[in-house]
C-alpha positions in Angstrom: 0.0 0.0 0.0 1.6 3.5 -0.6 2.1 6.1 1.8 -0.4 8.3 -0.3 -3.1 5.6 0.6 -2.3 5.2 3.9 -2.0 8.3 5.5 -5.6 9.0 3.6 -7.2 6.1 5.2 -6.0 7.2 8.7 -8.5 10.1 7.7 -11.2 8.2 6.7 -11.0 5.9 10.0 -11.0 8.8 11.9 -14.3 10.5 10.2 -15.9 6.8 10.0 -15.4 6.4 14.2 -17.3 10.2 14.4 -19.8 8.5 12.7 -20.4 4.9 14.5 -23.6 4.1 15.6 -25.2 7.8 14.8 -28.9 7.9 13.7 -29.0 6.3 10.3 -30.0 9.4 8.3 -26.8 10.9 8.9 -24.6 7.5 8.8 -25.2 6.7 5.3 -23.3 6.6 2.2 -24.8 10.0 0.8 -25.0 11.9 3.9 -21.0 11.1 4.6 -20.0 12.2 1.2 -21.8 15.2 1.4 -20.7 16.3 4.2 -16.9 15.4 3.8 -17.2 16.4 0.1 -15.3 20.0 0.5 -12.8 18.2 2.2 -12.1 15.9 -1.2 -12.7 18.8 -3.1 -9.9 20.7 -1.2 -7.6 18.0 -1.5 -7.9 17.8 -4.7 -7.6 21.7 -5.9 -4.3 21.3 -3.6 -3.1 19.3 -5.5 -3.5 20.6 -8.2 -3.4 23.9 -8.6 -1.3 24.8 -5.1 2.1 26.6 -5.8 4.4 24.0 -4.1 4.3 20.2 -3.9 2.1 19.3 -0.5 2.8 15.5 0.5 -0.3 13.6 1.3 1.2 13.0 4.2 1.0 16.7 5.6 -2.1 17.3 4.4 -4.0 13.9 5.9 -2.2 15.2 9.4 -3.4 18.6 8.9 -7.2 17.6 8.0 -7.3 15.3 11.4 -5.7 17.9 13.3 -8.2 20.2 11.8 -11.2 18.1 13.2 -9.7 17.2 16.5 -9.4 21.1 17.2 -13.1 21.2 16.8 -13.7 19.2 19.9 -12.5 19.8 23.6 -9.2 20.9 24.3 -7.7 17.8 25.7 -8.5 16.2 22.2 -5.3 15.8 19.7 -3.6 13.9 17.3 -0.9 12.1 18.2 2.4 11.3 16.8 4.7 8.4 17.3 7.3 9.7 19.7 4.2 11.6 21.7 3.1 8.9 22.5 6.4 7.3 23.4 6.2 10.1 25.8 2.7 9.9 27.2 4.3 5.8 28.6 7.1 7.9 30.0 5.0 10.3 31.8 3.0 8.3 33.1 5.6 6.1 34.0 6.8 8.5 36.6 10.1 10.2 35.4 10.5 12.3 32.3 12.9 15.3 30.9 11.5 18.7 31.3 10.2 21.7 33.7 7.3 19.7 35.3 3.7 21.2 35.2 0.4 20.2 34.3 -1.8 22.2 32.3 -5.7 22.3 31.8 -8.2 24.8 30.6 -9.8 27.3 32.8 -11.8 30.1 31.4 -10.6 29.4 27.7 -7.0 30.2 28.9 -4.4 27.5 29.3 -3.8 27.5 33.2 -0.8 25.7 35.1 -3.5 23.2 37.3 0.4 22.8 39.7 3.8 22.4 39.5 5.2 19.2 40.3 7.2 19.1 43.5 11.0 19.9 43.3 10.8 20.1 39.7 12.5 22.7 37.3 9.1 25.0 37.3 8.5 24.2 40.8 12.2 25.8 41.4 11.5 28.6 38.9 8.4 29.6 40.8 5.6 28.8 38.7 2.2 28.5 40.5 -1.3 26.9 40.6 -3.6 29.0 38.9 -0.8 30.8 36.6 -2.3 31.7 32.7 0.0 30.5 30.1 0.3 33.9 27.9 2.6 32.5 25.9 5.6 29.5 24.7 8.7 30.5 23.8 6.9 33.3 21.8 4.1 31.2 20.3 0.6 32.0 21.9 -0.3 29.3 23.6 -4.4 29.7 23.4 -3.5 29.0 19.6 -2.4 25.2 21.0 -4.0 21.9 22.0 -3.1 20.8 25.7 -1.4 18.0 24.1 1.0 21.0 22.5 1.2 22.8 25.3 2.4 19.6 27.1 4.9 18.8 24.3 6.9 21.8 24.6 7.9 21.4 27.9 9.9 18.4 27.5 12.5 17.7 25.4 16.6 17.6 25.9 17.9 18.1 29.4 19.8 21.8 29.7 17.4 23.4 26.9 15.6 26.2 27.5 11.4 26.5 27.6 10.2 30.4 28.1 6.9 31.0 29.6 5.2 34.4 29.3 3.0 33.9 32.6 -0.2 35.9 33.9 -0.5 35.8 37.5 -4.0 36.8 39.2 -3.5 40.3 40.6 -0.4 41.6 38.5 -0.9 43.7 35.6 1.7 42.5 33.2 2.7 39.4 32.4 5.9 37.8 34.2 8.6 35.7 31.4 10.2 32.8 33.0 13.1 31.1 31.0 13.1 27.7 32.3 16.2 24.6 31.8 14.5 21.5 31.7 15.7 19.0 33.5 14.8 15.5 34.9 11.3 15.3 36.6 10.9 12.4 39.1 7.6 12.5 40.3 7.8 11.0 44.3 4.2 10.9 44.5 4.2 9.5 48.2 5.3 12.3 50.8 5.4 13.9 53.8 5.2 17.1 55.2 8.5 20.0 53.9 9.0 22.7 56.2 11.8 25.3 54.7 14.6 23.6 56.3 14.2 20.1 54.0 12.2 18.2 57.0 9.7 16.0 56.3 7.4 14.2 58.9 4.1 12.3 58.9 3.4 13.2 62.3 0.9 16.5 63.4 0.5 17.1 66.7 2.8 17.0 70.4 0.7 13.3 70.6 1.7 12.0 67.3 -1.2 10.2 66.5 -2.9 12.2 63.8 -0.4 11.4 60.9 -0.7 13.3 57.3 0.4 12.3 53.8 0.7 14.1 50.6 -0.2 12.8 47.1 1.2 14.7 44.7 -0.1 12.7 41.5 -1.2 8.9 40.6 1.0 7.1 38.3 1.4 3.5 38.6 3.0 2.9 41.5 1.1 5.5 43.9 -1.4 2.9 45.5 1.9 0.7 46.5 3.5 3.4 48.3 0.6 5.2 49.8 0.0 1.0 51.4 3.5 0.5 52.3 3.6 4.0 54.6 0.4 3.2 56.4 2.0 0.0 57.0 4.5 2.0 58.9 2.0 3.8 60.9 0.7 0.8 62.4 -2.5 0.6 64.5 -2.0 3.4 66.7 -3.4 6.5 64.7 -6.6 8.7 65.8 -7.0 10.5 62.0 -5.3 10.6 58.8 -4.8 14.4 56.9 -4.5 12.8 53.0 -3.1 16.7 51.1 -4.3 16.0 47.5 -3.7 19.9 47.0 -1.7 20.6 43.5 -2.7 17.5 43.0 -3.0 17.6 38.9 -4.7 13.9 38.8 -3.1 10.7 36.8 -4.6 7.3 36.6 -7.8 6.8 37.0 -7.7 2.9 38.2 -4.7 4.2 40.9 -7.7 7.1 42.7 -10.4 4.3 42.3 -7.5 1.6 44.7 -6.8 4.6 46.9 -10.9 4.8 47.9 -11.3 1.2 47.9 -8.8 1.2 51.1 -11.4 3.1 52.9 -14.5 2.0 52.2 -15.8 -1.8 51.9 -19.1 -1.6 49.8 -21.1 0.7 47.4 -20.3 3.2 44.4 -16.9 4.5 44.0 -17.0 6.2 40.4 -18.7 5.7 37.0 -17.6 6.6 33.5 -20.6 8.3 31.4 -20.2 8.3 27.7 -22.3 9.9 24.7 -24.6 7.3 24.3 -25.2 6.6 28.1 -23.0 3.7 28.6 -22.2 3.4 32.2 -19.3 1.8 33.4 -19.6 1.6 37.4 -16.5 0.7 39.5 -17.6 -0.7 42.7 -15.4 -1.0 46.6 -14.6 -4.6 47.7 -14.1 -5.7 51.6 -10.7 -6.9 52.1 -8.1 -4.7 52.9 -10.1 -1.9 53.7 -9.9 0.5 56.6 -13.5 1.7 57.7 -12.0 3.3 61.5 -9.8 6.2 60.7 -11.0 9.1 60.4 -10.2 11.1 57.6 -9.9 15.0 55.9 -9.0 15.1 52.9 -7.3 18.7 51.5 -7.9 20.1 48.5 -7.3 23.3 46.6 -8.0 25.0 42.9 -4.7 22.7 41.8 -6.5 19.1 42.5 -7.4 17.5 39.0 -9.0 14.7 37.9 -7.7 11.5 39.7 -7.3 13.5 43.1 -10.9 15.0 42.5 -12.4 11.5 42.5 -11.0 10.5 46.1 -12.0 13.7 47.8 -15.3 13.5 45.9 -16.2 10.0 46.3 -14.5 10.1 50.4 -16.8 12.8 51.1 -19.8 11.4 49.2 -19.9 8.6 51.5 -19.1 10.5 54.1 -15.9 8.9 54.9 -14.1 11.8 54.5 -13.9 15.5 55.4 -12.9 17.9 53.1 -10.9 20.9 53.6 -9.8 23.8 51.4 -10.7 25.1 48.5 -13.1 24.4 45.1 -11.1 22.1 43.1 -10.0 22.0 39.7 -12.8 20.6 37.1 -11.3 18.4 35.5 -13.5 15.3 35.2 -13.3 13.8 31.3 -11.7 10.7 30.3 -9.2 10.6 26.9 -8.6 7.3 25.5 -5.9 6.9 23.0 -6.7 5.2 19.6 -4.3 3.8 17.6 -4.9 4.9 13.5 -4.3 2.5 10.6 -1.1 3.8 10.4 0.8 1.8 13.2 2.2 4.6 14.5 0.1 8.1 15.3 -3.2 7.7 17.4 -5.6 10.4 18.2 -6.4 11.1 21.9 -10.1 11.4 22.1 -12.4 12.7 25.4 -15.0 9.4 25.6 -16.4 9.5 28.8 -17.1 11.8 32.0 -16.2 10.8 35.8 -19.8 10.7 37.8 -19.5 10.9 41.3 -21.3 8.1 43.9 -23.9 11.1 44.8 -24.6 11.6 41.2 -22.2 14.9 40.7 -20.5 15.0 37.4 -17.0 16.6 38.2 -16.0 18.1 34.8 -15.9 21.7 34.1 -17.0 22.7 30.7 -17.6 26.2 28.7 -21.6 25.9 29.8 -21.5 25.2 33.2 -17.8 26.9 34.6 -19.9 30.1 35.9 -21.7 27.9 38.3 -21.6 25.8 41.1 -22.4 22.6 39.0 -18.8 21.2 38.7 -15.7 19.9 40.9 -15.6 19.4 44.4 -16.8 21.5 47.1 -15.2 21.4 50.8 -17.0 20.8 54.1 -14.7 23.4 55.5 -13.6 26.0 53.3 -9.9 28.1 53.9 -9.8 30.7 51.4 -6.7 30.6 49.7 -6.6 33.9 50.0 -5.9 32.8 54.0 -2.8 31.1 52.9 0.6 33.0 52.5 2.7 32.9 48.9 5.3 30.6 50.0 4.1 27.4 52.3 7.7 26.7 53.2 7.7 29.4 55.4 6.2 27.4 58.3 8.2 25.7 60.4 5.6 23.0 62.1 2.6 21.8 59.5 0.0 23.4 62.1 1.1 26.6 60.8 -0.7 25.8 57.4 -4.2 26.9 58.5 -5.8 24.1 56.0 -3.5 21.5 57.9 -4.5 23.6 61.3 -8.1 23.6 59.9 -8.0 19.5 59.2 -6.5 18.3 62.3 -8.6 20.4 64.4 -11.8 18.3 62.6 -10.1 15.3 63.1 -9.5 15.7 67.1 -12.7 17.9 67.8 -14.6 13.9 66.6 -14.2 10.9 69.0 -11.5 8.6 67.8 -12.9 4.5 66.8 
């Protein structure tokens, strides 16, 4: 099969899965080429009348591109060595300055840096607008983009233009990238590098900090309550700047601490429900919980607060979260080697709450999580490595006072 053919039938597979199973009227063999006919007719004028020789290839990417930008922004085609770099990622330890990125108000927005990474360093923040990428805007760019050019060779340079909430003009931060190991199992860093799972004078309220869900998240997170042992009266679990990960790792995490009922569901288009349900063993039912949250927890880190609280297992403390509830599969294309990336389903809640924000809803209070107790962020100070004890955090302060004001099991 030539390339022409090939890269022209990764089109077509992509137009014929917009069109599976849709109401026969529009399905058919006349309503397709109708509706896809200026596309063969602009192919074809390219061809033949364009000034320059365009390679099939280019101009198939460009058409699936084209329709991908049409849909939501976490929608993109994929090239090979993306998605060489999408196993990496989630993998757990990757070249470049560390954020994650999701839309907020139309505008690229950092959802958190990652801890101890390049941008982290640099002094990027939750809630900072990408203005710009090393001079290209970056509303003009698919998250998948936007992701893209922040890795690449250790020692290179990325340069954000940044808009921070209360500063007039933009702030430019040339970045180095560098390696990004993402420790997602933590304890509490004061400014002097110490880090404890301990609150209190008595020691028995212990916290931990999830900083993102890769693969081996659930492992950890079981291996340092293992150390804790049966003498603990509350559990602080900080999913703030939280950006998400794997779904299946959020879904383990509430299984530990709850033995029956609902823990999420999947929605698609056509009302497909996928539910994912808690199982018995294993499972710890007599801590008590608070769960912390912020405007930086995304996605995976919004289903444990969400589904904790929604059966009642778990306080939570902070601020709204992020609103970022969709689920992206990645399909592979007749080529072997590109794939597109493609929103198929939204994250619903035990009590019913779909988590996602979208362009409809994002003035209201339909989507994310809400806290129990609320601490304004404007509360908390710039820099949280200024404290020198974690009670000095008033969400911490705000968590552990919930946790000893209720009778221990």
């Amino acid at each position: 099969m030539s390339q022409r053919t090939i890269v022209w039938v990764a089109v077509f597979t992509v137009i014929a899965m917009m069109f599976w199973r849709l109401p026969q009227f529009m399905a058919d063999e006349d309503a397709v080429h109708r509706t896809y006919r200026v596309l063969l007719e602009a192919n074809a004028l390219i061809k033949q009348q364009y000034v320059h020789d365009a390679p099939d290839a280019d101009l198939a990417e460009g058409a699936v591109r084209g329709m991908l930008r049409r849909l939501d922004p976490y929608c993109a085609y994929v090239t090979a060595d993306q998605r060489e770099w999408l196993d990496r990622h989630t993998q757990g330890e990757y070249v470049g300055i560390g954020i994650e990125v999701g839309m907020r108000f139309g505008e690229p927005t950092i959802i958190a840096p990652i801890d101890d990474s390049p941008a982290d360093r640099a002094g990027l923040r939750t809630a900072d607008v990408i203005v710009s990428i090393d001079g290209r805007e970056a509303q003009s760019m698919t998250m998948l983009e936007i992701d893209k050019c922040m890795v690449g060779q250790r020692r290179t340079d990325v340069t954000l233009r940044i808009r921070r909430a209360g500063e007039i003009e933009p702030r430019e931060f040339v970045i180095p990238r560098g390696p990004v190991s993402i420790r997602t199992v933590r304890g509490w860093e004061g400014g002097d590098g110490r880090a404890t799972h301990v609150l209190g004078e008595r020691g028995r309220i212990r916290y931990v900090r999830i900083t993102d869900f890769n693969e081996i998240t659930t492992r950890d997170f079981d291996a340092v309550l293992a150390e804790f042992g049966p003498d603990v009266d509350g559990l602080v679990l900080d999913l703030r700047a939280n950006p998400g990960g794997l779904m299946h790792e959020a879904v383990r995490m509430v299984d530990r601490f709850i033995d029956r009922g609902l823990i999420l569901q999947t929605v698609t288009r056509r009302r497909v429900v996928t539910s994912y349900e808690a199982t018995a063993p294993g499972t710890d039912t007599r801590t008590p919980l608070a769960v912390l949250m912020d405007g930086g927890s995304a996605s995976a880190a919004e289903i444990v607060a969400g589904a904790l609280q929604a059966h009642g297992r778990a306080v939570v403390v902070g601020s709204r979260s992020f609103g970022k509830g969709s689920v992206q599969h990645l399909i592979p294309l007749s080529d072997g080697r590109s794939a597109i990336k493609l929103t198929v389903a939204y994250y619903r809640l035990p009590n019913g709450r779909i988590i996602h924000r979208t362009a409809e809803n994002e003035r209201t209070p339909e989507w994310g999580v809400w806290p129990d107790i609320e601490v304004s962020p404007a509360a908390l100070p710039e820099e949280h490595s200024i404290f020198r004890d974690p009670l000095e955090d008033p969400v911490i302060r705000a968590a552990y006072d919930a946790l000893t004001a209720a009778p221990a099991s």
